[in-house]
C-alpha positions as CSV (number, residue, x, y, z in Angstrom):
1,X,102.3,114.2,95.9
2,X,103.0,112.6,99.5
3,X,101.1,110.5,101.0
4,X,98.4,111.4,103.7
5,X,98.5,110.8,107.2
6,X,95.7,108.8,109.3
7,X,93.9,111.9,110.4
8,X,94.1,113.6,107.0
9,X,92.8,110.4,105.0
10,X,90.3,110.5,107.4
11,X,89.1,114.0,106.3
12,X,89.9,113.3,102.8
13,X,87.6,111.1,103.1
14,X,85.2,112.8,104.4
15,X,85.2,115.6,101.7
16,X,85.4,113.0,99.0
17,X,82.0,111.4,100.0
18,X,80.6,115.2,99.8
19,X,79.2,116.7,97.0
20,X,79.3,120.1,98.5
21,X,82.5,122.0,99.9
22,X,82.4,121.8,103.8
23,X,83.3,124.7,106.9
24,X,85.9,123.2,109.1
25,X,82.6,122.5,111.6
26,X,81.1,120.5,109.6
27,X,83.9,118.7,108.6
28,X,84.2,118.2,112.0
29,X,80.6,116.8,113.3
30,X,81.4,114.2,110.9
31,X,84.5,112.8,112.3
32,X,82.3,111.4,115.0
33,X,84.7,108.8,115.6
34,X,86.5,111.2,117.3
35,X,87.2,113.8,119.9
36,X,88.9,116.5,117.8
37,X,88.9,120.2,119.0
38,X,88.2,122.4,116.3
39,X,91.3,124.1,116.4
40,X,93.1,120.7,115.2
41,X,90.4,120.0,112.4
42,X,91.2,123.7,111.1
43,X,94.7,122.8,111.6
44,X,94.7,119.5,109.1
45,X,92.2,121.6,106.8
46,X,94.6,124.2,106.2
47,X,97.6,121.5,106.0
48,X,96.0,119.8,103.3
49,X,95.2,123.1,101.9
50,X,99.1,124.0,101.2
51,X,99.9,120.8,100.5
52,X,97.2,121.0,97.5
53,X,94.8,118.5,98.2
54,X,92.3,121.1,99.2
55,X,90.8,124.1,97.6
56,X,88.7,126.7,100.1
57,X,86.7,130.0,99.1
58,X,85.2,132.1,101.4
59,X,81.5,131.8,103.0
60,X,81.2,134.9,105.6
61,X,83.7,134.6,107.9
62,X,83.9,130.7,107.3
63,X,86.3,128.8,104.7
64,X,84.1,126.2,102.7
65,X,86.4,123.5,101.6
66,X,86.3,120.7,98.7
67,X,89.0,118.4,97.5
68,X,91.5,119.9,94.5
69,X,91.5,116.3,92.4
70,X,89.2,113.1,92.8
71,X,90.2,110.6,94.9
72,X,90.7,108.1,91.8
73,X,93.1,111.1,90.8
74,X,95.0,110.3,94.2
75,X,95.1,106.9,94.2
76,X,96.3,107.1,90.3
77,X,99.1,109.4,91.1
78,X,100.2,107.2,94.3
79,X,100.3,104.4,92.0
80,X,103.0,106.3,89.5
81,X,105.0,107.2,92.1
82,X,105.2,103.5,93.4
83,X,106.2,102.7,89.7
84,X,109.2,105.4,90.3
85,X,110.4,103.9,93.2
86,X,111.2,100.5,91.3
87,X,114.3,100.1,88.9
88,X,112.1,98.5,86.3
89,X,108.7,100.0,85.7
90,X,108.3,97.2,82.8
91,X,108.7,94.1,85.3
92,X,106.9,96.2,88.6
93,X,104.0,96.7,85.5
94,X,103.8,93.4,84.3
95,X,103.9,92.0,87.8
96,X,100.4,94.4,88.4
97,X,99.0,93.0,85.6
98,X,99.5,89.7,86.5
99,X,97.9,90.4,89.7
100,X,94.7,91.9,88.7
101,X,91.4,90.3,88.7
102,X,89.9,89.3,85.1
103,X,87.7,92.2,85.6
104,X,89.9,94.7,86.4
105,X,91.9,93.5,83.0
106,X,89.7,94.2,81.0
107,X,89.1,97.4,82.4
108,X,92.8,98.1,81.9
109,X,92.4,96.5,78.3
110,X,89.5,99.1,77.4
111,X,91.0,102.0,79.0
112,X,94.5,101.5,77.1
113,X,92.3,100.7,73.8
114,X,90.8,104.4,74.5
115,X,94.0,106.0,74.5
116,X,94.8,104.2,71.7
117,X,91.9,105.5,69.6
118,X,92.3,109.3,70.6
């Protein structure tokens, strides 16, 4: 999984924060940040369709789209693919640890216990 680029975070985002899948105009009226012609929001819709962040079914002659994974699902799979890039997953994992609040430690703590208990 690659990473996304400004534009396509930003709708990412945006379909994340929806419960419902979207049409390329609505996904549009809420980048009101910026002047996009439709044309380039179908564009990055359909990009992030082959790419497989986004799933889309038919509404009409509209295509309704929703994201394929969570964005904790994203972030988690960015985060293993930072741990490939390093010759020592044991030292780059330790060093995470280390740098996590007390909170987010024991969250760590619980979740490996879960594993542990399945």
């Amino acid at each position: 999984m690659k990473g996304l680029g400004e534009l396509e975070r930003s709708i990412m985002d945006i379909l994340w924060a929806e419960s419902n899948a979207l049409t390329a105009r609505e996904v549009g009226r809420l980048i009101a940040d910026r002047d996009l012609a439709p044309t380039t929001v179908m564009t990055v819709l359909d990009r992030l369709t082959r790419k497989g962040f986004l799933e889309r079914t038919r509404d009409g002659r509209a295509w309704r789209y929703q994201p394929a994974e969570t964005r904790d699902a994203y972030i988690a799979e960015l985060m293993l693919e930072a741990l490939d890039l390093t010759g020592d997953r044991s030292a780059a994992l330790t060093r995470f640890a280390q740098a996590v609040s007390g909170t987010e430690a024991e969250i760590l703590r619980r979740a490996l216990t879960e594993l542990e208990e399945e």
